[in-house]
C-alpha positions as CSV (number, residue, x, y, z in Angstrom):
1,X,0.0,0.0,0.0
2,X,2.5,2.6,1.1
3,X,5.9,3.0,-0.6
4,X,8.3,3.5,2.7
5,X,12.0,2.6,1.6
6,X,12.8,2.3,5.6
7,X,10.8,-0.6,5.9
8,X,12.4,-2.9,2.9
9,X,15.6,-2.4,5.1
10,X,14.2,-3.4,8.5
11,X,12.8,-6.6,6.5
12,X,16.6,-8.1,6.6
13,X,18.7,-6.7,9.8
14,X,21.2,-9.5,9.3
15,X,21.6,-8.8,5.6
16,X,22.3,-4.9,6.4
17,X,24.6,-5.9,9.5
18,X,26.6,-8.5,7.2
19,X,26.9,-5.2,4.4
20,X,28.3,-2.9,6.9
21,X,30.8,-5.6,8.6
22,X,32.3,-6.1,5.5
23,X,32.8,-2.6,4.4
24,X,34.2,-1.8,7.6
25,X,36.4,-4.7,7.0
26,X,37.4,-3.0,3.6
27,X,38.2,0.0,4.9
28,X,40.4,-1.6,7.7
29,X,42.3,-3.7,5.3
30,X,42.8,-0.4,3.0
31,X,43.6,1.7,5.2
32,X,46.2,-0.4,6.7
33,X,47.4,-1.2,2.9
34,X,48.4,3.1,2.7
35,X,50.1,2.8,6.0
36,X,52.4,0.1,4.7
37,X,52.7,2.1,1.4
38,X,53.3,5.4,3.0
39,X,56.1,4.0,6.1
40,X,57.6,1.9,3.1
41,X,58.1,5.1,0.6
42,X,59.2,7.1,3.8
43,X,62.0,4.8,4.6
44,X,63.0,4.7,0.9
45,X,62.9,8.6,0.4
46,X,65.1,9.1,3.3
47,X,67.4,6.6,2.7
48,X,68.2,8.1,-0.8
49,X,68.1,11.5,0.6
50,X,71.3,10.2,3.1
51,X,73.1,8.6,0.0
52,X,72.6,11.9,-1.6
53,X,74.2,13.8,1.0
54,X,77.0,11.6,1.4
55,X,77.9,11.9,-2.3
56,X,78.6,15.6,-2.1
């Protein structure tokens, strides 16, 4: 009869709690992917930036 979006979500609470588990999950694991990236590049940056300096 009515139309009301809300209630085709209320229909499968599992479902929605299983969808937001894994995109937290997502997040986690990509966020923690750019940390790697980011302490990786650091380490390489200044380690070419201390061969640099020690050729001049």
């Amino acid at each position: 009869m009515f139309n009301n979006k809300k209630a085709g979500f209320m229909r499968h609470p599992y479902a929605m709690l299983t969808v937001i588990g894994l995109a937290t999950a997502g997040v986690l694991a990509v966020s923690s992917k750019m940390k790697g990236f980011i302490t990786d590049k650091t380490k390489q940056m200044s380690h070419m930036m201390h061969n640099m300096k020690n050729e001049f």
